[in-house]
C-alpha positions as CSV (number, residue, x, y, z in Angstrom):
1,X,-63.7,-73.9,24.5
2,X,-61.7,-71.6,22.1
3,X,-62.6,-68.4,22.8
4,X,-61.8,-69.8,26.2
5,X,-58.2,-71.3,25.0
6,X,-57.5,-67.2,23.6
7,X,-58.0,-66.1,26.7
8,X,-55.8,-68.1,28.9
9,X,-53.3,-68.2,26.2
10,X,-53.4,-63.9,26.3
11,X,-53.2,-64.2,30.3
12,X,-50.1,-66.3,29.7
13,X,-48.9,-64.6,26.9
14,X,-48.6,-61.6,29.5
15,X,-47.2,-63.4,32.3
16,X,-44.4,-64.8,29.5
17,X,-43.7,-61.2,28.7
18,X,-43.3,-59.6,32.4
19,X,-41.0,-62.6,33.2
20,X,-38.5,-62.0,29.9
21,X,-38.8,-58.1,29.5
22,X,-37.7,-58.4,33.7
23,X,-35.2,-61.0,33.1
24,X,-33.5,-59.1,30.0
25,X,-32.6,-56.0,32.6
26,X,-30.0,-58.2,33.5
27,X,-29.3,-60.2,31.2
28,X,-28.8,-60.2,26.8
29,X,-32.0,-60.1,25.0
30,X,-30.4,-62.8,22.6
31,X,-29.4,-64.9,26.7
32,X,-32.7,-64.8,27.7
33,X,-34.3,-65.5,24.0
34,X,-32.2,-68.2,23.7
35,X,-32.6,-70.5,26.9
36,X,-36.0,-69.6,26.9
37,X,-36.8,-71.1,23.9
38,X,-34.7,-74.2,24.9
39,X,-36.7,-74.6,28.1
40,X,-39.8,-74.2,25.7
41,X,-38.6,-76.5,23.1
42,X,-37.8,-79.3,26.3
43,X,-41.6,-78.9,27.6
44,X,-43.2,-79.0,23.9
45,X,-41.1,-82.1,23.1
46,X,-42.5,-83.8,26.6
47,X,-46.3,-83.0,25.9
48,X,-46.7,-83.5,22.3
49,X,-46.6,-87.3,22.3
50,X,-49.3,-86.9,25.1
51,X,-51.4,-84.4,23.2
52,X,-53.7,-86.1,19.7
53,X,-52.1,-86.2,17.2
54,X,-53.2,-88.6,14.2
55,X,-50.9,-87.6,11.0
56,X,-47.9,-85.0,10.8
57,X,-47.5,-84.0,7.3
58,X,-44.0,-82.4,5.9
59,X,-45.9,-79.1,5.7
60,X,-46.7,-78.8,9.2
61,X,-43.2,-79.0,10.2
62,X,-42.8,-76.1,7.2
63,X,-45.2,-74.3,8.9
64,X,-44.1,-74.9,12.6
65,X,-40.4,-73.6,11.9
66,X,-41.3,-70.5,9.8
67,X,-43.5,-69.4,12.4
68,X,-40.5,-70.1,14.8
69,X,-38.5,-67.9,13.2
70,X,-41.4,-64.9,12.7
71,X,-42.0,-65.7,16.4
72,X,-38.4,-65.6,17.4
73,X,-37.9,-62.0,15.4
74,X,-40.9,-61.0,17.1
75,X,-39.3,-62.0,20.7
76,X,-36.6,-61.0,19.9
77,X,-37.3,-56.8,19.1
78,X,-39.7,-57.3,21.9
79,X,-37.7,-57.9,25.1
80,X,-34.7,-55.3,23.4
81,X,-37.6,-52.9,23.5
82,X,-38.6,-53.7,26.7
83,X,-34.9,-53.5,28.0
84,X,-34.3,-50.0,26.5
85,X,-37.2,-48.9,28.7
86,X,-39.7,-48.4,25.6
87,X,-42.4,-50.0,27.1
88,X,-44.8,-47.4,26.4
89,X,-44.0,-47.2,22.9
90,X,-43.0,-51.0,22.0
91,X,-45.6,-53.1,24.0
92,X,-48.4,-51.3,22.4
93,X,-47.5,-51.0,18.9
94,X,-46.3,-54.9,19.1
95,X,-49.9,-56.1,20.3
96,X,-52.0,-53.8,18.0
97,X,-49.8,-54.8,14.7
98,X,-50.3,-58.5,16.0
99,X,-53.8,-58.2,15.7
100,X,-53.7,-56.1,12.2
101,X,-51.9,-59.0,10.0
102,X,-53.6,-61.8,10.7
103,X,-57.0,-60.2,10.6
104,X,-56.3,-58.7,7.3
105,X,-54.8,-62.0,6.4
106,X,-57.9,-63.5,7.5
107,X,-60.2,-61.2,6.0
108,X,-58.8,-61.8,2.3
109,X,-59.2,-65.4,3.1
110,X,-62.5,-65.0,3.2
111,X,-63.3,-65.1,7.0
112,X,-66.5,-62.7,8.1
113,X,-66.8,-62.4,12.1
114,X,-70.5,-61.8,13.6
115,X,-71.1,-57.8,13.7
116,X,-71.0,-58.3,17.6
117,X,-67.6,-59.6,17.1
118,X,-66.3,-57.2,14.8
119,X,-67.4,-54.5,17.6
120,X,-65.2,-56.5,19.6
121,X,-62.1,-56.1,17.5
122,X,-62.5,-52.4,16.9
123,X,-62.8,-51.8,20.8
124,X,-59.7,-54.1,21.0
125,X,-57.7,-51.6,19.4
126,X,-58.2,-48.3,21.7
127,X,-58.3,-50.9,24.9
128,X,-54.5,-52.2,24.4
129,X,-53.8,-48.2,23.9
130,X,-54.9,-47.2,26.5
131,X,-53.4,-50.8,29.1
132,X,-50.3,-50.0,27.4
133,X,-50.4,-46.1,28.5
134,X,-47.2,-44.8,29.9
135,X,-46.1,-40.8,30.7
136,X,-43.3,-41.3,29.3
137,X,-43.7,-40.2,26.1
138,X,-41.0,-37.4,25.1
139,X,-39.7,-37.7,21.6
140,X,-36.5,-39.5,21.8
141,X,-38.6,-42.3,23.5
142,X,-40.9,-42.4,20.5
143,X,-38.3,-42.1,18.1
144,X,-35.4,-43.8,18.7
145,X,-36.3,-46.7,17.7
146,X,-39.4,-47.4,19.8
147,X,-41.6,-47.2,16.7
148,X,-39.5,-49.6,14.7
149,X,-39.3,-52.0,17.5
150,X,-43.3,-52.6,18.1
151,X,-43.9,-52.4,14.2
152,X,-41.2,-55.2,13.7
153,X,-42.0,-57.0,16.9
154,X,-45.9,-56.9,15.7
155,X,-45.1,-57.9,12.1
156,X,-43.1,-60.9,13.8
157,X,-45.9,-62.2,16.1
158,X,-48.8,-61.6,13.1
159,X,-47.0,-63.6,10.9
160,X,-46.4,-66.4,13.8
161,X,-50.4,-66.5,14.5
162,X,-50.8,-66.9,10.5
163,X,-48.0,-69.5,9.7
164,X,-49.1,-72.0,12.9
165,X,-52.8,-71.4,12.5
166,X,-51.7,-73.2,8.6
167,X,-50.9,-76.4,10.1
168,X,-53.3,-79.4,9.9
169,X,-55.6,-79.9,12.8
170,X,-54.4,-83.7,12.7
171,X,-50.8,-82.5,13.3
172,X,-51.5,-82.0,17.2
173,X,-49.0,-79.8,19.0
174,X,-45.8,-81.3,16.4
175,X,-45.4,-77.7,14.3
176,X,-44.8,-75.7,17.9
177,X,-41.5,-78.7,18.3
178,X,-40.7,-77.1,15.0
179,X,-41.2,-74.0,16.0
180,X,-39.0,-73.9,18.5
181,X,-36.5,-75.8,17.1
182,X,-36.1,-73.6,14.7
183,X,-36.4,-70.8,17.0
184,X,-33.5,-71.7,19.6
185,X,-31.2,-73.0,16.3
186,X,-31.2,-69.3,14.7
187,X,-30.4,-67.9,17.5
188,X,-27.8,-70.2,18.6
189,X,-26.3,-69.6,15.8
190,X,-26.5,-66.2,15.9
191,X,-24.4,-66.2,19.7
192,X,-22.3,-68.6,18.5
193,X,-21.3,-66.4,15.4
194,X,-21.0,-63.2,17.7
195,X,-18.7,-65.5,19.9
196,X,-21.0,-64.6,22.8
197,X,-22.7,-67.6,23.8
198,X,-22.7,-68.1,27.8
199,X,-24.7,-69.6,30.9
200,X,-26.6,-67.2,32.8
201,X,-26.1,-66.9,36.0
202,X,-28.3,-69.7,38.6
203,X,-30.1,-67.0,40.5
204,X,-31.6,-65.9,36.9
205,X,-33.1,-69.5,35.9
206,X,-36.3,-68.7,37.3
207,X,-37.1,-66.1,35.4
208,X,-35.7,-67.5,32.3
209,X,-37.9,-70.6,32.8
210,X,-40.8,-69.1,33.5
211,X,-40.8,-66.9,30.6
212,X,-40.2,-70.0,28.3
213,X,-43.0,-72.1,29.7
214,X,-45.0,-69.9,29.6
215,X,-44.4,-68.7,26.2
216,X,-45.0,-72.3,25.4
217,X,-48.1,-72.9,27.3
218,X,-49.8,-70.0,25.4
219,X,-48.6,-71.1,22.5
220,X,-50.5,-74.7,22.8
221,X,-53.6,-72.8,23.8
222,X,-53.2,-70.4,21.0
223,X,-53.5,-73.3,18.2
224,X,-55.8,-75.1,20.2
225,X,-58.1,-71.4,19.8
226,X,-57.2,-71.5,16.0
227,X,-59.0,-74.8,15.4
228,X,-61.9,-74.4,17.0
229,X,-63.0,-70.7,15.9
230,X,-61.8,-68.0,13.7
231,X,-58.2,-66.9,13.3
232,X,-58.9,-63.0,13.6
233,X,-61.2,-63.9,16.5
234,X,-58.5,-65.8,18.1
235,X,-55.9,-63.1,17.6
236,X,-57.7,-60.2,18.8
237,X,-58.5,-62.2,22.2
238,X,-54.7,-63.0,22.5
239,X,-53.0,-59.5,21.8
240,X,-54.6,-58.3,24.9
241,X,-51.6,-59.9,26.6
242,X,-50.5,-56.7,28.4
243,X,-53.4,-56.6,30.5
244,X,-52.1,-59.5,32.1
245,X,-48.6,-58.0,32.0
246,X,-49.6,-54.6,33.6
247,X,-51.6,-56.5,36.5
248,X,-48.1,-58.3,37.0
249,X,-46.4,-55.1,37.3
250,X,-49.2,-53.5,39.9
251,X,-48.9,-57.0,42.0
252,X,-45.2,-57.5,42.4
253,X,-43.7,-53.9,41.9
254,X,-46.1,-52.3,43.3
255,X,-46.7,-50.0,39.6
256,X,-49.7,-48.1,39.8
257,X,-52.1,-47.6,37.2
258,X,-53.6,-44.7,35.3
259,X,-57.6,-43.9,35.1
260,X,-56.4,-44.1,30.9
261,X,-55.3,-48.1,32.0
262,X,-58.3,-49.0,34.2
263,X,-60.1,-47.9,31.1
264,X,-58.3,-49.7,29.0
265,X,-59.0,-52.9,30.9
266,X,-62.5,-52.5,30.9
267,X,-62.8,-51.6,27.2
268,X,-60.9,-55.0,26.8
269,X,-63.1,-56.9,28.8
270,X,-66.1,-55.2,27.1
271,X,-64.6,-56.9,23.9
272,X,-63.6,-60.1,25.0
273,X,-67.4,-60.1,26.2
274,X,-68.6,-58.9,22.7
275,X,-66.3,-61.8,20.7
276,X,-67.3,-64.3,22.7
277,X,-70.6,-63.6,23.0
278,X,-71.4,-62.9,19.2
């Protein structure tokens, strides 16, 4: 059941992803951030009361809001990456440094995965590589500021996997309402001081909702993975979001892939196999 909950929450993950990368071509990074996470924060707030929960503790609303904000920083260098046309470089180096913090934060806490299912990590890393293959790879791509921006965007998401992965089994989905709380309050505040807070346009909602549900379906499947097997396992299974994302792109635009990508989906699927399997 949660190796099963990682892999739906990756799929969705990746689908959250295509839908706010898309959506900020049009729009601000900190627009589409912003009202994402709002129509997040409204569909968290409907289902936790529906989900078990038996005791919240103050530190799991600690824990649910600093993950917010590593998850929000994460977002946010993302889809500005994304926007700028660094795919190649960003989308990559944002899913491989996702699954390097918490497994070495998981490793010093003393979790040990099967061998199997450290063969799976290791293949994990080549496999998102190669999905996240692009051409376009001259320097100014790689340099200006691609590099930075999947580091950063990594070291934002690694930390959210560790900081909600800390709250209390008995909490129930109440730290991801934290989360986004604190999530669409920094970066309200951060339009509002820039005086730049507007509406988007109607004919963008779509988008803008489907990358927040999303992002907050994925999330609830991503805890729901946490407690029920090993947090490295769980974030190795997840960062293979842009598998799903690069299938979107093939399906609605029409993008064709490389014989480095189809590789790179099989090698995933070889480790998804291996992890769950071990």
């Amino acid at each position: 059941m949660a190796l099963l909950a990682a892999a739906f929450s990756s799929v969705v993950f990746g689908i959250a992803d295509f839908a706010g990368g898309y959506a900020t071509r049009r729009l601000s990074v900190r627009q589409v951030v912003l009202f994402s996470q709002a129509v997040g924060l409204v569909a968290v707030v409907a289902a936790a009361p529906l989900i078990g929960s038996e005791t919240v503790r103050p530190a799991d609303w600690v824990w649910g809001a600093l993950a917010g904000v590593f998850g929000m920083v994460g977002l946010l260098l993302l889809y500005e990456g994304l926007a700028k046309g660094r795919i190649s470089i960003v989308s990559p180096l944002a899913a491989i440094t996702g699954i390097v913090v918490p497994t070495v934060f998981g490793a010093l806490n003393g979790e040990r995965p099967e061998a199997l299912a450290v063969a799976g990590i290791v293949l994990a890393f080549p496999a998102i590589a190669l999905i996240s293959y692009s051409e376009d790879n001259s320097e100014s791509v790689l340099w200006r500021g691609g590099i930075r921006h999947g580091l950063a965007a990594g070291f934002g998401f690694g930390g959210f996997f560790i900081l909600i992965s800390r709250s209390a089994d008995a909490s129930g989905m109440w730290p991801l309402v934290s989360a986004r709380l604190a999530s669409v309050t920094v970066v309200l505040a951060l339009l509002l001081l820039a005086r730049n807070l507007s509406i988007p346009p109607r004919f963008h909602w779509p988008l803008i909702a489907m990358a927040g549900f999303a992002d907050i379906l994925a999330n609830v499947f991503f805890v729901i993975a946490t407690r029920g097997s090993l947090l490295i396992i769980a974030s190795v299974i997840v960062s293979l979001y842009p598998a799903s994302t690069l299938v979107l792109a093939r399906v609605v635009f029409g993008e064709r892939t490389t014989i480095l990508q189809r590789l790179g989906l099989v090698l995933g699927s070889v480790a998804v196999v291996a992890i769950s399997v071990a």
